[in-house]
N, C-alpha and C positions, 0 to 999 in steps of 0.2 A: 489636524493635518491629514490628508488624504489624494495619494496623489494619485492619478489612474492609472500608472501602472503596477500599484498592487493590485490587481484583478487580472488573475492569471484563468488559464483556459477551466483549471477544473478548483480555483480555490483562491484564495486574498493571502499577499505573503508581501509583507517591504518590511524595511530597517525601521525599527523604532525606536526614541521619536520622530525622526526625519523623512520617513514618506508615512506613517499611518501612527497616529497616537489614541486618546481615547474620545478626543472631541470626532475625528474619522468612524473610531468604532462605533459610538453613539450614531452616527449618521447611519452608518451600514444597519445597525438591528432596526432602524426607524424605517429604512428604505425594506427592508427586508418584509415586514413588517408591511407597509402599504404597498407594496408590487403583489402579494400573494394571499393578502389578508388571514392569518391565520390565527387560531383564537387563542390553542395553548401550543404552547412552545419549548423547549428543554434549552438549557444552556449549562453549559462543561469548559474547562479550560485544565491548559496542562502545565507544569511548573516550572515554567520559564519566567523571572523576577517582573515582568511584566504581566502579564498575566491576570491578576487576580483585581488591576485596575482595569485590563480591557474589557475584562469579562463584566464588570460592573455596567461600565460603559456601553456595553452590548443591550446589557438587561434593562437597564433605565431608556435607551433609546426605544424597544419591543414594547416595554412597557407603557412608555409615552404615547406609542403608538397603536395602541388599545387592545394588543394581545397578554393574556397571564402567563405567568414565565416559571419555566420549574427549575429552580438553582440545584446542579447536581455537585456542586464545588467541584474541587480538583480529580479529576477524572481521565479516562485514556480516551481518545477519541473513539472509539470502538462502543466503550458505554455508552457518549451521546448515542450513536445508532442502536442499540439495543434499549436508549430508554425511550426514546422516539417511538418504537416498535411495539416495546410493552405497555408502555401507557398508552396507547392509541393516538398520538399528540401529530398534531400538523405540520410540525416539522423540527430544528435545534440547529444551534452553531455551537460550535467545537471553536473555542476559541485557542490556539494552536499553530507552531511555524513548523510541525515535525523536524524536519531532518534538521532543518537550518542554524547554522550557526547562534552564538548565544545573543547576537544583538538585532536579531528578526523576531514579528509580532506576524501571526494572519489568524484567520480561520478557514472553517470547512462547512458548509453551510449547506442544510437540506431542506428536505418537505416531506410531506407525508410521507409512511413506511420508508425512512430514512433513504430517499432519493433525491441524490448529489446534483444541487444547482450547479450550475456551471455554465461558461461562458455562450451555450448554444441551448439555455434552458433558465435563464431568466436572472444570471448575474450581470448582463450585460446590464439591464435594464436595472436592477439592484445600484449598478455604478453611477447611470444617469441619473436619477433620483436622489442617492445620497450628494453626487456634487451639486444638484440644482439647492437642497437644503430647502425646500418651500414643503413645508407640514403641514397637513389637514387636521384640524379639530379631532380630539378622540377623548375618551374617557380613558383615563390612565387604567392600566391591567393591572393585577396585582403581580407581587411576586413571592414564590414560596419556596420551601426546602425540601430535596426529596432524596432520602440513603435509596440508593440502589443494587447498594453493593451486595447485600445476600444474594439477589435475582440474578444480576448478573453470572454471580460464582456458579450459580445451578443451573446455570444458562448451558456456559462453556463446558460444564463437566457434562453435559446430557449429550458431548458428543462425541463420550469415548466409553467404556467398559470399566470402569478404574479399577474394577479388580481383576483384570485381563495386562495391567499396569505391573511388570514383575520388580525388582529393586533393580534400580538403575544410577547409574554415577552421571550429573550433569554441571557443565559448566554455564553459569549465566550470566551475558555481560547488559546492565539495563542502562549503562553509559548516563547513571544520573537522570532517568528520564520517567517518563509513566509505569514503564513494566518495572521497575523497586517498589510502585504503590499497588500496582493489578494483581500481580504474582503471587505475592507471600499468602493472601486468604485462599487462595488457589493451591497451593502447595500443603498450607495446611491440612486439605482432605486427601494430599497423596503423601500418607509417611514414609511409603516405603521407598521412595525417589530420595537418592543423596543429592541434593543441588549446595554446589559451589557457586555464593552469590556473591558476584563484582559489582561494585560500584552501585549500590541497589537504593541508596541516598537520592528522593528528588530533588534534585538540585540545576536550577538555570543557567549557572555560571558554568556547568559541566566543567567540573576540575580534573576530568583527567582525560576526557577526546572527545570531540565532537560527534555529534549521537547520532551518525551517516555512516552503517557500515556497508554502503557502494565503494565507497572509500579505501583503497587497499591498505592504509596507514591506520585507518580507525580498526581495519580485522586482524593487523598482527598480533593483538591480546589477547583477543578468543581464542589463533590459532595457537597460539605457542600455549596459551593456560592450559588449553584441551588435553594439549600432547604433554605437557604436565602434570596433571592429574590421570591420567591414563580413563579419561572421562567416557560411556559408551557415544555423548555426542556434545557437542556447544551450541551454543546458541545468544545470538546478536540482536538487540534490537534498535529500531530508532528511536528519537525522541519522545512521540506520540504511541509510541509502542504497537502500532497498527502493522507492523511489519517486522517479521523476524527473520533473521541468516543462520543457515544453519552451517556447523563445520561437524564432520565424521569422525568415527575414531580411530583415526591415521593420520588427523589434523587437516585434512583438506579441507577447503571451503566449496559447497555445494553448491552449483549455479541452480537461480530459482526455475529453471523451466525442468530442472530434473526434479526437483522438488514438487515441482506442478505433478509430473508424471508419474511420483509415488504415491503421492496423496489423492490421485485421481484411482489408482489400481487400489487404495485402500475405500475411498469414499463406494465405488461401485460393486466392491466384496458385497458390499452392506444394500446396497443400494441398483442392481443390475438393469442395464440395459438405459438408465440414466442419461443425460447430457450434458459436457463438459464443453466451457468455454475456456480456450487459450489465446495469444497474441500473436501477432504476427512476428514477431519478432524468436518466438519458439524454437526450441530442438524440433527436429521429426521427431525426437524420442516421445515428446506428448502426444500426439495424435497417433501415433502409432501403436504407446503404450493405452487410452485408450481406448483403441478398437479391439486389440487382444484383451482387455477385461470389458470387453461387451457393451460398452457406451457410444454415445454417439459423439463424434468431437465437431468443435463449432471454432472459427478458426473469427478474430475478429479484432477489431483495433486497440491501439492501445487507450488507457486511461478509465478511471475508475468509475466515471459516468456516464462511460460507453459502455463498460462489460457490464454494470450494476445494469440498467437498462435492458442489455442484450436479454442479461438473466431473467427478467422479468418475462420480457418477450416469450422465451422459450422453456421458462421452467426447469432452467436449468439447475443441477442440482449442486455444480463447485466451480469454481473457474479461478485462475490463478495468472498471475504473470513474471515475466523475466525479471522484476524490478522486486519480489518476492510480495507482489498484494495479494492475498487467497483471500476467496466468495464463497459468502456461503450461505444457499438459500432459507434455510431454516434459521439463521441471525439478521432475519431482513436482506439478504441477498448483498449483504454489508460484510465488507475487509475484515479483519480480526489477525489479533498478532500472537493473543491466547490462545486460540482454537488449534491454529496449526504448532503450538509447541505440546497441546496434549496431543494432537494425531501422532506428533513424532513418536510422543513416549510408548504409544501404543504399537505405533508402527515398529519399532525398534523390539521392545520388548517379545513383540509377535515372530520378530525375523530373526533377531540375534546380533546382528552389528549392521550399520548404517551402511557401512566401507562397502562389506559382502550387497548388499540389495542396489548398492549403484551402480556396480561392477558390470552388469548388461550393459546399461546404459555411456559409460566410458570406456567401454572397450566396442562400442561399434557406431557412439557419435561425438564428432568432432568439433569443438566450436571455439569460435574467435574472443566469446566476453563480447561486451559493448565499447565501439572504439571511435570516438568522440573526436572529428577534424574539423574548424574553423574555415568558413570558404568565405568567398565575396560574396558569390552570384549564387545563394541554392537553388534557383530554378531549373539555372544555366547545368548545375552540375548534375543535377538528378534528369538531364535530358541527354547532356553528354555520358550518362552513367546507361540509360537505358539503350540508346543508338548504339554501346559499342558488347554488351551483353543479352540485350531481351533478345537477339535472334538464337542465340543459345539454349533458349528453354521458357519458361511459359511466364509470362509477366501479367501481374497486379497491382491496381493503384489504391485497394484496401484503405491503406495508408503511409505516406513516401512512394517508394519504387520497390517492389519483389520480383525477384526474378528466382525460378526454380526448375533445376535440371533434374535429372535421377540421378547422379551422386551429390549434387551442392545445391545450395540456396543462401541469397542473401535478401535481407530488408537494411533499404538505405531511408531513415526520417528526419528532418529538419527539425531541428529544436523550437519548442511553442515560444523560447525569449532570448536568445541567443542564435545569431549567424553558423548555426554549426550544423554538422549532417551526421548522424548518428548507425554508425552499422554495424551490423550484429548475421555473421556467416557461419555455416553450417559445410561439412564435409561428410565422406563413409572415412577417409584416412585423412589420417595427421596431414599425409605429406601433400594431397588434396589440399586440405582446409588452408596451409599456408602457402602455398603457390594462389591460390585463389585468391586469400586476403591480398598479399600482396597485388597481383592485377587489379581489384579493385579499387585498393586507397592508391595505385600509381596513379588511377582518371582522378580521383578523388583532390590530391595533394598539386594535381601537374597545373 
């Protein structure tokens, strides 16, 4: 089974077995496989009870199709990109649905120095190819087994100080998912960190929330454990563990472009004069914080095969977004959900409390969240959104509609699979931000 619309802008995600099973998966690594011709390959999957047939499925189709295949077993999606990177290999799929509920199957699929296929760089044609199913003759590849997990561990830790690491109290919720198997080798070289570990079990049936903490119901456990254990900070991750949330210790939950903007004022300590990519969808806190630690900021679209890309371009040295993916050039300019929970420990350690170092940043920027409305017509609406605002202040079509004043800004984007418009506003005051919000979602809703 394979139906097309698992092939989303930046990855392969349907319900399994009903729109992708493993006769589809075997098509995809075959297609993958003859659209790019690559000779060795990595394949990784994450522990969702499916899984460990698609990733077969994967490997025998690659293999069929005359590429040799590095079996890295149950792994985070983050390792596929770091093993792509270290073995020199021509490219890997991450067999993996992240965040997705427990009865979703996809992947994530690259090329050389782990650069993210996707729908405007060669999965279209991935899609054609696996539905036409016509195979060309090839010499079957082999396939082999490769631990990478020491390299890894030395990987992530080469990009902190650990003994700059002081004892720290942390909450960790891995919601049953990759970071219960990434973490603990990880942890082990830092003793002097108390982690409080929830739910660290991989497990696909996720018994106790779905492993999406965008989700305000899947963060009530980090929040409340945090401010239970009187923890210096928590931390959330998703399924594939490429992405982590963090909450302070006051129990707040930290919106990821403030997170962008402290791990950018730490990356450029080390690193000055640097340049950082953010999203449109940003606080000013980022590019502002930024320019005050000396870097240069790069303002650029959403999604992970635009900013990996951007990075490449520019050499940039971190780049993060609202949805909490941090980049980082020195991991193949590849996401990581590790890397930013040692920046924390560092960061924290170096500052003293999470609460204290956001405290600039919530007391002079104001913002909406991302707030997600249902339309008929989104062309109609983001026209009618621009005609009754862009004479207001200076408009961009980057990606959706921006419009930016000198006290406000908002970015209004249409969803890549869904009829919805997605907007995410900024203020200097509360009372700003929500007079604003409202005028917008009233064009928005009317």
């Amino acid at each position: 089974m394979l139906a097309p619309g698992v092939f989303k802008a930046y990855d392969v995600r349907g319900l399994y077995p009903s729109e992708l099973d493993e006769d589809g998966a075997y098509a995809i690594g075959r297609a993958y496989v003859e659209q790019f011709e690559p000779r060795r390959i990595a394949v990784g999957r994450d522990m969702r009870l499916s899984s460990p047939s698609m990733a077969e499925a994967v490997m025998s189709g690659a293999a069929d199709g005359g590429a040799d295949v590095v079996d890295i077993g149950m792994a985070g999606t983050e390792m596929l990109y770091f093993t792509v990177g270290e073995l020199g290999l021509d490219g890997g799929v991450a067999v993996t649905a992240s965040h997705n509920p427990k009865q979703y199957t996809g992947m994530k699929i690259v090329r050389r120095g782990a650069l993210p296929v996707g729908g405007e760089s060669g999965l279209t044609e991935i899609r054609e190819r696996a539905a036409r199913g016509e195979w060309r003759e090839a010499e079957r590849g082999q396939v082999v087994q490769e631990d990478i997990w020491g390299r890894f561990v030395d990987r992530v830790l080469s990009f902190v100080d650990a003994d700059a690491i002081g004892p720290l109290r942390v909450v960790i919720d891995a919601a049953n998912g990759m970071a219960g198997a990434m973490l603990p080798p990880v942890l082990e070289r830092l003793p002097q960190v108390d982690t409080v570990r929830c739910f660290f079990e991989p497990d696909g049936s996720f018994p106790n929330h779905e492993p999406n903490p965008l989700l305000p119901e899947n963060r009530e456990f980090i929040v409340a454990k945090t401010r239970e254990e009187h923890a210096d900070f928590g931390v959330a991750y998703d399924g594939d563990a490429d992405r982590c949330f963090f909450v302070d210790d006051s129990g707040e939950f930290v919106p990821g472009d403030f997170v962008t903007a402290l791990f950018a004022e730490h990356v450029l300590a080390k690193e000055p004069g640097g340049k950082v990519i953010y999203d449109v969808r940003a606080s000013w806190a980022v590019p502002e914080a930024i320019t005050r630690a000396g870097g240069v900021p790069l303002v650029n679209r959403v999604g992970h095969s635009f900013i990996k890309q951007r990075m490449r371009e520019e050499g940039a040295v971190f780049a993060g977004e609202v949805s909490a993916h941090y980049y980082f050039r020195d991991f193949s300019q590849a996401d990581s959900g590790v890397i930013p929970f040692l920046l924390m420990l560092e960061l924290v350690s170096r500052r003293g409390s999470l609460a204290a170092a956001l405290e600039p940043f919530r007391s002079r920027y104001f913002l909406t969240g991302e707030i997600n409305t249902p339309v008929a017509d989104v062309a109609l609406k983001l026209q009618e959104l621009k005609e009754r605002f862009g004479p207001e202040g200076r408009v961009s079509h980057l990606d959706g509609l921006s419009v930016e004043t000198d006290d406000w800004h908002f970015n209004v984007r249409p969803s890549n699979t869904e009829p919805l418009l997605r907007l995410n506003l900024e203020a200097r005051s509360q009372e700003l931000m929500e007079r604003k919000r409202d005028e917008v979602l009233s064009v928005i809703r009317e």
